[in-house]
BAKE-566071 format. One line per field, with one value per residue (C-alpha): residue in one letter; residue number from 1; x, y, z. Coordinates in pm, whole numbers. Layout:
N
rest A / ...;
nr NUM / ...;
px X / ...;
py Y / ...;
pz Z / ...;
END
This chain:
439
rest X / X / X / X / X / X / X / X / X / X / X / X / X / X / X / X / X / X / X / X / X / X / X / X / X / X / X / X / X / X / X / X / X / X / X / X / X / X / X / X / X / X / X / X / X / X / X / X / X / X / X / X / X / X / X / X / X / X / X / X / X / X / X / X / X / X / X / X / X / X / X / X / X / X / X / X / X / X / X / X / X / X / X / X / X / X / X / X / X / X / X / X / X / X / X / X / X / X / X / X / X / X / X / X / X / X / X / X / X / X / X / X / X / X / X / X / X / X / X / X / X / X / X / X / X / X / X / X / X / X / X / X / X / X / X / X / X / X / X / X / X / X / X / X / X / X / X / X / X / X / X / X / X / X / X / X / X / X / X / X / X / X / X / X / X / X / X / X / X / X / X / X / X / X / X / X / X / X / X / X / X / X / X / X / X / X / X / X / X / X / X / X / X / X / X / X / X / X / X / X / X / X / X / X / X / X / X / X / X / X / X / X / X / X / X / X / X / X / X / X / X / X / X / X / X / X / X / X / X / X / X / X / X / X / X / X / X / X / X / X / X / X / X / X / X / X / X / X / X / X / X / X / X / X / X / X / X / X / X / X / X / X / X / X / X / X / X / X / X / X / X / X / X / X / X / X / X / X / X / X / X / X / X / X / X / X / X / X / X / X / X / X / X / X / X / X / X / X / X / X / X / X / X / X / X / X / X / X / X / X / X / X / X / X / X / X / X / X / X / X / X / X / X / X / X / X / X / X / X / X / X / X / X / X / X / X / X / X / X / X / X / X / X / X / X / X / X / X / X / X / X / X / X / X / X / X / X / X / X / X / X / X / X / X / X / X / X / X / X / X / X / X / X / X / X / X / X / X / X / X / X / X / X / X / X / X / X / X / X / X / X / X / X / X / X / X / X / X / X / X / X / X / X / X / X / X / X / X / X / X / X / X / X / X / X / X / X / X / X / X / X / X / X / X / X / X / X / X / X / X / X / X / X / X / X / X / X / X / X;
nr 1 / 2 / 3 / 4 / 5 / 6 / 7 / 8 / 9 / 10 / 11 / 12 / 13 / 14 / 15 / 16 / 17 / 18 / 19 / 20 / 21 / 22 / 23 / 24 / 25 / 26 / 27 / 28 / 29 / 30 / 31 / 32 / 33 / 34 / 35 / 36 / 37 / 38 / 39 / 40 / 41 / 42 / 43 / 44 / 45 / 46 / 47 / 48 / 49 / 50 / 51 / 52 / 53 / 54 / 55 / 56 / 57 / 58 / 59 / 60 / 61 / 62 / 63 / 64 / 65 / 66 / 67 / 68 / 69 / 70 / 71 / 72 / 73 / 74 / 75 / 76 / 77 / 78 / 79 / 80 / 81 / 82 / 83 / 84 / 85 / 86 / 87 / 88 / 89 / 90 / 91 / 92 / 93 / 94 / 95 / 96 / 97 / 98 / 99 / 100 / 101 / 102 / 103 / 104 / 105 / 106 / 107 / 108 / 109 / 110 / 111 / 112 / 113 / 114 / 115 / 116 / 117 / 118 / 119 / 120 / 121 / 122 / 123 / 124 / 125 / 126 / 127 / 128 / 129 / 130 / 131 / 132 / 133 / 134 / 135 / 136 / 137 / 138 / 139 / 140 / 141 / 142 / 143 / 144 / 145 / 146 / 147 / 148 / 149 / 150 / 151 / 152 / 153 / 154 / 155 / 156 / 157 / 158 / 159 / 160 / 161 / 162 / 163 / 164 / 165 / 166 / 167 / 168 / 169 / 170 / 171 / 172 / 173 / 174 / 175 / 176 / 177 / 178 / 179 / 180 / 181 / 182 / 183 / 184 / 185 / 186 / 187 / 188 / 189 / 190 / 191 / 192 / 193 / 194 / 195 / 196 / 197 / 198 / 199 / 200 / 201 / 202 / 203 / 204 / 205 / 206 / 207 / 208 / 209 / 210 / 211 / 212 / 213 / 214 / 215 / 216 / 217 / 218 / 219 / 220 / 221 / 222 / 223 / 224 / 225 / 226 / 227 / 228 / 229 / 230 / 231 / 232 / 233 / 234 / 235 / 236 / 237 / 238 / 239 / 240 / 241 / 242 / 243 / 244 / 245 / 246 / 247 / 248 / 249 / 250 / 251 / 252 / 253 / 254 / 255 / 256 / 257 / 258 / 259 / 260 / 261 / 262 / 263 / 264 / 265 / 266 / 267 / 268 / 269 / 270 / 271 / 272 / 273 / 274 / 275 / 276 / 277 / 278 / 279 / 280 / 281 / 282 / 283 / 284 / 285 / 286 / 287 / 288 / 289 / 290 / 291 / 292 / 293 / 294 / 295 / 296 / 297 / 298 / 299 / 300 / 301 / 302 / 303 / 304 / 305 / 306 / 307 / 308 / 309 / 310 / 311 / 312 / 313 / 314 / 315 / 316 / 317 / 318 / 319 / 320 / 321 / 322 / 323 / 324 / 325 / 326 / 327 / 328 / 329 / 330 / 331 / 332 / 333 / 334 / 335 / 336 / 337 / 338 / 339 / 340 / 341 / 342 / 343 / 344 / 345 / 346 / 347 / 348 / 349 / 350 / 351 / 352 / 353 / 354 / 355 / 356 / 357 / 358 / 359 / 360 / 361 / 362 / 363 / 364 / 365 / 366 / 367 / 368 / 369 / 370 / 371 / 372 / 373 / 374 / 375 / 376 / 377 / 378 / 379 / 380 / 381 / 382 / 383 / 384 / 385 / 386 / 387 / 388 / 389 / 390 / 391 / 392 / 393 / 394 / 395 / 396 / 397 / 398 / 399 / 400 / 401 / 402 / 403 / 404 / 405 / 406 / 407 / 408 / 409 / 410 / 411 / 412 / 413 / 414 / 415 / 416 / 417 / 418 / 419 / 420 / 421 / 422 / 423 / 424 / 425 / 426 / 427 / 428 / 429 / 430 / 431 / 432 / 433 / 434 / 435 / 436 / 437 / 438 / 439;
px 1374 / 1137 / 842 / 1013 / 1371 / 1190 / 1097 / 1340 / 1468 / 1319 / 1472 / 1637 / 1526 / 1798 / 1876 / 1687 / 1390 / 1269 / 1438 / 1419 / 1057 / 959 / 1280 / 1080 / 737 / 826 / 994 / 723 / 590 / 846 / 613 / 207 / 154 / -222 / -383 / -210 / -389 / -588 / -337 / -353 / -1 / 201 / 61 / -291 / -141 / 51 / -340 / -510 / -303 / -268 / -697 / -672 / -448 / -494 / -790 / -963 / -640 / -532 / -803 / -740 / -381 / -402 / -623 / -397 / -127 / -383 / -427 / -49 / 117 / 426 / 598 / 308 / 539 / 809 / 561 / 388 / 765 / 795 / 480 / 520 / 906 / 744 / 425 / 620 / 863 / 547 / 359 / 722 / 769 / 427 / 407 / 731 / 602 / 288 / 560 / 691 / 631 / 828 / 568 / 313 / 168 / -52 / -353 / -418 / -345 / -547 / -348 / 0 / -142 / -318 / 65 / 263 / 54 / -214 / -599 / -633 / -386 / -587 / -871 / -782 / -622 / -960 / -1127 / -888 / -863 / -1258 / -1238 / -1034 / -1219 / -1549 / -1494 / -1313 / -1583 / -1853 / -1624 / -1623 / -1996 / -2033 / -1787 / -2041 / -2361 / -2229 / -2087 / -2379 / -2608 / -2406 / -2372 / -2807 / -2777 / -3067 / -3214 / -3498 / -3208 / -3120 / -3272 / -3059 / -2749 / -2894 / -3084 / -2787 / -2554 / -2792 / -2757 / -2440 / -2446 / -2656 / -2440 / -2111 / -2319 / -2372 / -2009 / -1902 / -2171 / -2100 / -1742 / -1520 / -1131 / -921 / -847 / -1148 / -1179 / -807 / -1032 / -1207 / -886 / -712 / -974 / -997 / -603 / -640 / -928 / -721 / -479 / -667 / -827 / -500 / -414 / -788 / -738 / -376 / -411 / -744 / -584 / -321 / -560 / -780 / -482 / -419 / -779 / -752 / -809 / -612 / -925 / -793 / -461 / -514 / -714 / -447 / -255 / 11 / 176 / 541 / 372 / 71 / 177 / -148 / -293 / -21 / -160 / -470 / -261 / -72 / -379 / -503 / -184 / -162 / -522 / -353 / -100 / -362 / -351 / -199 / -520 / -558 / -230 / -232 / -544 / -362 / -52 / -229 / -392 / -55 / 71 / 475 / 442 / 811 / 795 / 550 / 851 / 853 / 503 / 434 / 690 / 589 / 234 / 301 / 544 / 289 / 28 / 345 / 332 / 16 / -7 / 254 / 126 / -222 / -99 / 170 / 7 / -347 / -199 / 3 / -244 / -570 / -340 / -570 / -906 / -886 / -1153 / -1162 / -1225 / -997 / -1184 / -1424 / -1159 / -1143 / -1327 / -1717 / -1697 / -1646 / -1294 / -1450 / -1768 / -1578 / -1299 / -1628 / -1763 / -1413 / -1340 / -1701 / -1634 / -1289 / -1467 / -1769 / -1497 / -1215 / -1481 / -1546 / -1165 / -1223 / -1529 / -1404 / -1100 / -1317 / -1559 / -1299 / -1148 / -1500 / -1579 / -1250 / -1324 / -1691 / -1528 / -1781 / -1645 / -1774 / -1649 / -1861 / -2179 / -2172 / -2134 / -2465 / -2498 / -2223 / -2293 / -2610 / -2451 / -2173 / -2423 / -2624 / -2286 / -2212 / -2545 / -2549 / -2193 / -2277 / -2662 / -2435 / -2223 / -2485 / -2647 / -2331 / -2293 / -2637 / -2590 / -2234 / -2173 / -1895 / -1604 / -1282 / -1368 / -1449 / -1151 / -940 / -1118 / -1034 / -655 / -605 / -815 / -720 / -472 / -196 / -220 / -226 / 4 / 268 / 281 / 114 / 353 / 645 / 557 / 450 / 816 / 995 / 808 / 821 / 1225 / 1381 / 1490 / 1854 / 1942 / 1827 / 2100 / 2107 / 1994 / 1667 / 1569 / 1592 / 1411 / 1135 / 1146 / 1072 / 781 / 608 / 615 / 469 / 174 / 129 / 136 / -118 / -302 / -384 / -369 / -522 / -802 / -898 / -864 / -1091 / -1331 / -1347 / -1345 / -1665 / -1862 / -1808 / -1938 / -2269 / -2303 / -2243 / -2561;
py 3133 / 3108 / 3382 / 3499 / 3514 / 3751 / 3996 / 4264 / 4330 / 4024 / 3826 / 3465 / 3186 / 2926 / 2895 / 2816 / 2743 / 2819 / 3114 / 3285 / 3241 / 3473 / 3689 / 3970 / 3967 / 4130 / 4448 / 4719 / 4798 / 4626 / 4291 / 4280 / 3996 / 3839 / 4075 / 3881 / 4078 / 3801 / 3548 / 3243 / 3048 / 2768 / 2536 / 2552 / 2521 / 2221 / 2080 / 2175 / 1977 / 1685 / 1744 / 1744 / 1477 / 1202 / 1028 / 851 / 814 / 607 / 382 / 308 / 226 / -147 / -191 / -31 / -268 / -541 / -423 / -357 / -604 / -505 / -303 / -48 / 26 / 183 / 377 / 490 / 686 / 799 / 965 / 1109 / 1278 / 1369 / 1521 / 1714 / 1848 / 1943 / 2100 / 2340 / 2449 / 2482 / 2761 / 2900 / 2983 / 3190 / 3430 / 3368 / 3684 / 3918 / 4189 / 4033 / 3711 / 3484 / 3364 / 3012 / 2720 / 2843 / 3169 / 3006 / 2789 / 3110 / 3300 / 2984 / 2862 / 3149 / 3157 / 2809 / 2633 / 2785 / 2696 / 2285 / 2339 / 2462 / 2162 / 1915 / 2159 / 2140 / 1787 / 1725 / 1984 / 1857 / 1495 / 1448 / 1596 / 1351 / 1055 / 1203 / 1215 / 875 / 718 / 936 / 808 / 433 / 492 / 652 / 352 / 120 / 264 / 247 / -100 / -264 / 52 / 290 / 500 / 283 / 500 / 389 / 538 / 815 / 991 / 983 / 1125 / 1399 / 1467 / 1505 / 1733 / 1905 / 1916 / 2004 / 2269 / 2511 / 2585 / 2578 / 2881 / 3010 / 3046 / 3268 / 3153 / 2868 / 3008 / 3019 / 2626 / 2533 / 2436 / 2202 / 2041 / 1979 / 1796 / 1602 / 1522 / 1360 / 1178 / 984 / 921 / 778 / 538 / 464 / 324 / 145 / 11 / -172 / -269 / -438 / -601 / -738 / -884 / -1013 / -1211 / -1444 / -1576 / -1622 / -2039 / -2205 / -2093 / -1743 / -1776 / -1964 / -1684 / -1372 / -1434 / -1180 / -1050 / -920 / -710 / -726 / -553 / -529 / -366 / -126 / 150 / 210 / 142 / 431 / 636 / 513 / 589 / 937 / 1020 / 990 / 1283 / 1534 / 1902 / 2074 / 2246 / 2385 / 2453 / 2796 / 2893 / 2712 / 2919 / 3214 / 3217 / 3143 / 3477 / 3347 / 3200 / 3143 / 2841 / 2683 / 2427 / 2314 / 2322 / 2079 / 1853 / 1800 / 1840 / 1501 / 1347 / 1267 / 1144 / 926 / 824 / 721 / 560 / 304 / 214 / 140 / -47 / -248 / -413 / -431 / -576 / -822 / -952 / -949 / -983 / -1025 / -1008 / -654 / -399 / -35 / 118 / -73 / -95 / -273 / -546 / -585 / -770 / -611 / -454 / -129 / -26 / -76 / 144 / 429 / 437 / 427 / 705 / 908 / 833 / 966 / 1336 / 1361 / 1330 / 1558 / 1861 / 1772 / 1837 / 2191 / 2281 / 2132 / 2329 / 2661 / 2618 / 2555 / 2819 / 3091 / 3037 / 3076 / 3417 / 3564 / 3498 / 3625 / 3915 / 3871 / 4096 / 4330 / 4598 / 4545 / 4409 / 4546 / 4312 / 4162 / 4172 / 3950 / 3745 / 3642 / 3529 / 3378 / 3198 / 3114 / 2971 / 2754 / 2581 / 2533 / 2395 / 2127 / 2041 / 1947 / 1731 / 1582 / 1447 / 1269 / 1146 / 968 / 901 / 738 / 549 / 338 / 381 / 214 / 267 / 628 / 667 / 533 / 732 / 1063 / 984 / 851 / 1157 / 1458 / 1397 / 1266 / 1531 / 1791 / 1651 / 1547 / 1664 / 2043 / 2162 / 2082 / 2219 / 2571 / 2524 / 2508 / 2764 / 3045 / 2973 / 2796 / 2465 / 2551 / 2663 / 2362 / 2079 / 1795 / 1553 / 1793 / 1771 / 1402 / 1384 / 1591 / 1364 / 1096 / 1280 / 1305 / 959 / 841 / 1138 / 1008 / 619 / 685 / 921 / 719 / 337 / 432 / 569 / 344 / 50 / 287 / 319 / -82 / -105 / 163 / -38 / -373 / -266 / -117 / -466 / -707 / -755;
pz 8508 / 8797 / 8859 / 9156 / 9009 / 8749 / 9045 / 9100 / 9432 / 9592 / 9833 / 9760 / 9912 / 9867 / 10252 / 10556 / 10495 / 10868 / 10871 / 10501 / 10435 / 10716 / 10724 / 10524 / 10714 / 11009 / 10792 / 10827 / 10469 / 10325 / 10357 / 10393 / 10621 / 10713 / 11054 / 11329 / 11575 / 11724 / 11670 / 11876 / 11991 / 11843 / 12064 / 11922 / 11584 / 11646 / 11816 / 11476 / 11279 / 11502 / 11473 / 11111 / 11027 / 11291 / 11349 / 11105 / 10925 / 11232 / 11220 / 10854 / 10876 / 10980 / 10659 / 10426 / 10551 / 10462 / 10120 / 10075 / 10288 / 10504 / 10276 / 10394 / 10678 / 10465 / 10222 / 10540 / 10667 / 10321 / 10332 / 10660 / 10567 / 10223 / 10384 / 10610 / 10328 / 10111 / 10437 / 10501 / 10151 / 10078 / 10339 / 10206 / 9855 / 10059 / 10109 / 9791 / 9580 / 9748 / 9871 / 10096 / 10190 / 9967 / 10172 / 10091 / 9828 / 9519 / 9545 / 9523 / 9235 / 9037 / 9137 / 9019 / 8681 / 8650 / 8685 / 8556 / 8774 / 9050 / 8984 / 8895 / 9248 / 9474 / 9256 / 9413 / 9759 / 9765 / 9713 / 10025 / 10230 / 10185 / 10095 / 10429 / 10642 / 10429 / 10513 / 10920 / 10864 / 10756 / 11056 / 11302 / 11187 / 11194 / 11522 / 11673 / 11545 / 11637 / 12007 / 12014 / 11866 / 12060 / 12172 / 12044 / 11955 / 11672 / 11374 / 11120 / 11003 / 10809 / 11046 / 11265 / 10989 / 10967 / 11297 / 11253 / 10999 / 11254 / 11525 / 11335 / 11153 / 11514 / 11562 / 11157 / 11175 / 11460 / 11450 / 11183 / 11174 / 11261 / 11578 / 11728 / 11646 / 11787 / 12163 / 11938 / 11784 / 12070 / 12245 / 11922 / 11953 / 12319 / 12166 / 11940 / 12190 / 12353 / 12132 / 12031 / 12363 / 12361 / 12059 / 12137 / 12498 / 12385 / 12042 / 12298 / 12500 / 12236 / 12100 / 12401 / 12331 / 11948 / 11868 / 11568 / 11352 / 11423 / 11404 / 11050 / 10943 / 11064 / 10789 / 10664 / 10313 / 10276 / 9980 / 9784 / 9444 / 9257 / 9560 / 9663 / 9497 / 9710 / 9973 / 9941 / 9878 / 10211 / 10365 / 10194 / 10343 / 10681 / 10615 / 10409 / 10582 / 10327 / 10216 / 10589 / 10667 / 10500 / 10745 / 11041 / 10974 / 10977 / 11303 / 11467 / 11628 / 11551 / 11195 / 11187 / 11427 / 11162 / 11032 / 11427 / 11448 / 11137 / 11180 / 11566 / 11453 / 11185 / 11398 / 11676 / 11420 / 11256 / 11645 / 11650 / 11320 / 11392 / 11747 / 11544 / 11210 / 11318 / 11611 / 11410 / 11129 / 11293 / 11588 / 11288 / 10952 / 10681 / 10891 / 10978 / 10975 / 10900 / 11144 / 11334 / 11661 / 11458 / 11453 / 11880 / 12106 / 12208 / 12535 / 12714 / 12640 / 12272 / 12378 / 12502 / 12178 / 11959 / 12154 / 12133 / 11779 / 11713 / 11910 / 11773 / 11392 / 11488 / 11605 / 11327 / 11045 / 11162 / 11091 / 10728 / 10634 / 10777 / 10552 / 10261 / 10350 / 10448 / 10064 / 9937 / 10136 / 10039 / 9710 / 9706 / 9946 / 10214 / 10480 / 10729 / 10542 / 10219 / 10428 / 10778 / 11093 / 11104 / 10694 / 10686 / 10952 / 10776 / 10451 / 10575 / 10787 / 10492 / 10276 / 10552 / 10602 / 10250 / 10294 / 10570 / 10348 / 10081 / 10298 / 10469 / 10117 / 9980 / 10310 / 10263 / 9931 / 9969 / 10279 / 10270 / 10486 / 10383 / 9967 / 10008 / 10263 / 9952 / 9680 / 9857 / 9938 / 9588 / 9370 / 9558 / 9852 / 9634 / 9428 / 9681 / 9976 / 9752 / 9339 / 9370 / 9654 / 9449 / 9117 / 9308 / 9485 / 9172 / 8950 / 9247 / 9405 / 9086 / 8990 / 8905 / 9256 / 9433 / 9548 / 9323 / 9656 / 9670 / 9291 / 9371 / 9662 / 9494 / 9176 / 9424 / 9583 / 9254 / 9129 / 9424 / 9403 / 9040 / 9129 / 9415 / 9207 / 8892 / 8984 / 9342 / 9229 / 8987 / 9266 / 9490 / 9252 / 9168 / 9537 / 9573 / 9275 / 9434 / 9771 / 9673 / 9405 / 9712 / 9928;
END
């Protein structure tokens, strides 16, 4: 029997999922929902998690189809319907236990398996939330030194990772909640529209100049089965919001149009994703870079997506590290209550630097692109995106009331978590060694 089928007088949750998970919130004391009071609209949801989940994951998605061959293509719209199942019912089982609102992923893990499925969950949730920021940190300080190649500007990219850190770390401080970061996010979504558009019209151009050298080298693979693992775990990097999208929901002022939100939110990136891998793969094949403007002709159009891919990475990590840090002040109950207004200003100040110090060293200390891209995806995202949000779905609503086509479907979801999960990461990490042993 499931935890919440053990609770006496709550509510089922066998129907709508739009409708049923919220049905209860709005119900006076019945239901304690998160303070809505400052709520911001749908519409800057829908721009944090275009923020969140585009972007570098774009510029990765020609590679993975180089590591994984064509069949990419297919894993890449499983992914994106299976991300956007886990995203719904993930928020579902926040409202789950019947008598208020859970406030983020390690509470529906400590609700679902207790204190130690919580915690294994913030391990992985941590992972994602500050290993995604170190990876934006490490695509800023290569753009930023390559854009002073030739220059007095060209320090190196460490110094100009650190300033990075710098620069992400004055609004991460500054600002408190996901709401007051949505301006950031949706600046960061035009970006990679943008550089979408860059990146194609360019590769289009670039191809009516290739030679026969070229064209011999832009070879392509149906699929590449020894490599297909880290494909996916490339592939599920590009979908991995979950760990936000309890914070996301919450600043929304109408959480019941979260289904719409998400599934608008990962259909544009889906968008995006094919305009970038299916014409990158195909013009460069097997010569492809990560990041994929890497792969197009020098120039300006190649200046100014280097220059938006970098801004769209410098405001996306902010929405990453407040997740991480608002988990961490809830749990060390840092309010204004307990401290006073300027008392906890100061050490929530204080947890943050030390936040974006830490992710400024592994930055330094780790900076390779495309294997730590992989890495991340494989460890933590595949776990999180696709195997966690279906165990907490079935230990808080039941198993024996789901359709037998849904049980499937989630079977489904699983495997390919656990595939991505074990055999990815071990190709990441082969991947990580042999970069740092090759000159």
């Amino acid at each position: 029997m499931s935890i919440q089928e053990k609770k006496e007088g709550t509510p089922s949750y066998h129907g709508s999922i739009v409708e049923d998970s919220y049905s209860d919130s709005y119900n006076g004391d019945q239901f304690v929902d998160v303070d809505r009071t400052d709520a911001g609209s749908s519409f800057w949801a829908y721009f944090n998690v275009v923020c969140v989940i585009a972007g570098t994951g774009t510029l990765g998605l020609p590679f993975a189809l180089k590591q994984g061959g064509w069949f990419g293509l297919f894993i890449l719209f499983l992914s994106w319907f299976m991300s956007t199942y886990t995203a719904i019912i993930l928020i579902k089982c926040l409202y789950a236990t019947g008598n208020k609102r859970l406030h983020n992923y390690k509470d529906v893990a400590t609700v679902a398996f207790g204190a130690l499925g919580g915690w294994v969950s913030f391990f992985f949730n941590a992972w994602i939330t500050l290993g995604a920021p170190v990876l934006y940190m490490v695509l800023s300080g290569q753009n930023l030194n390559q854009l002073c190649e030739g220059t007095v500007g060209a320090i190196g990219d460490t110094y100009w990772t650190i300033i990075s850190c710098v620069i992400v770390a004055i609004p991460f401080v500054l600002v408190k909640n996901m709401k007051e970061v949505a301006f950031m996010s949706a600046f960061g979504a035009v970006a990679t529209a943008i550089v979408v558009i860059i990146v194609l019209a360019v590769s289009c151009v670039d191809q009516q100049h290739f030679t026969a050298d070229d064209i011999a080298k832009h070879t392509h693979s149906p699929v590449i089965w020894d490599q297909f693992p880290i494909a996916l775990a490339t592939i599920s990097f590009s979908f991995g919001g979950n760990i936000v999208y309890p914070h996301v929901e919450a600043s929304m002022k109408k959480p019941q149009d979260w289904p719409k939100v998400v599934a608008a939110g990962l259909g544009t990136c889906a968008g995006l994703y094919f305009l970038t891998a299916i014409p990158g793969y195909y013009i460069f094949g097997d010569d492809v870079k990560s990041p994929v403007y890497n792969s197009i002709s020098n120039g300006v159009p190649k200046i100014i997506a280097i220059v938006l891919m970098t801004i769209h990475v410098i405001t996306a990590a902010p929405i990453l590290v407040t997740s991480f840090s608002l988990d961490c002040e809830e749990m060390a109950n840092i309010s204004v209550e307990r401290f006073g207004k300027w008392g906890e200003f100061a050490i929530r100040a204080c947890l943050r630097i030390a936040i974006m110090v830490f992710v400024g060293v592994i930055a330094v200390v780790v900076p390779n692109f495309s294997a730590l891209m992989s890495l991340i995806g494989a460890f933590a995202n595949c776990l999180l995106i696709f195997v966690f949000p279906v165990c907490f779905y079935f230990r808080l609503t039941g198993i024996r009331n789901k359709p037998f086509y849904e049980l499937a479907w989630c079977a489904l979801i699983v495997l390919l978590g656990l595939v991505g999960l074990i055999f990815g990461s071990w190709s990441a990490i082969d991947d990580l060694k042999a970069a740092y042993a090759s000159p």
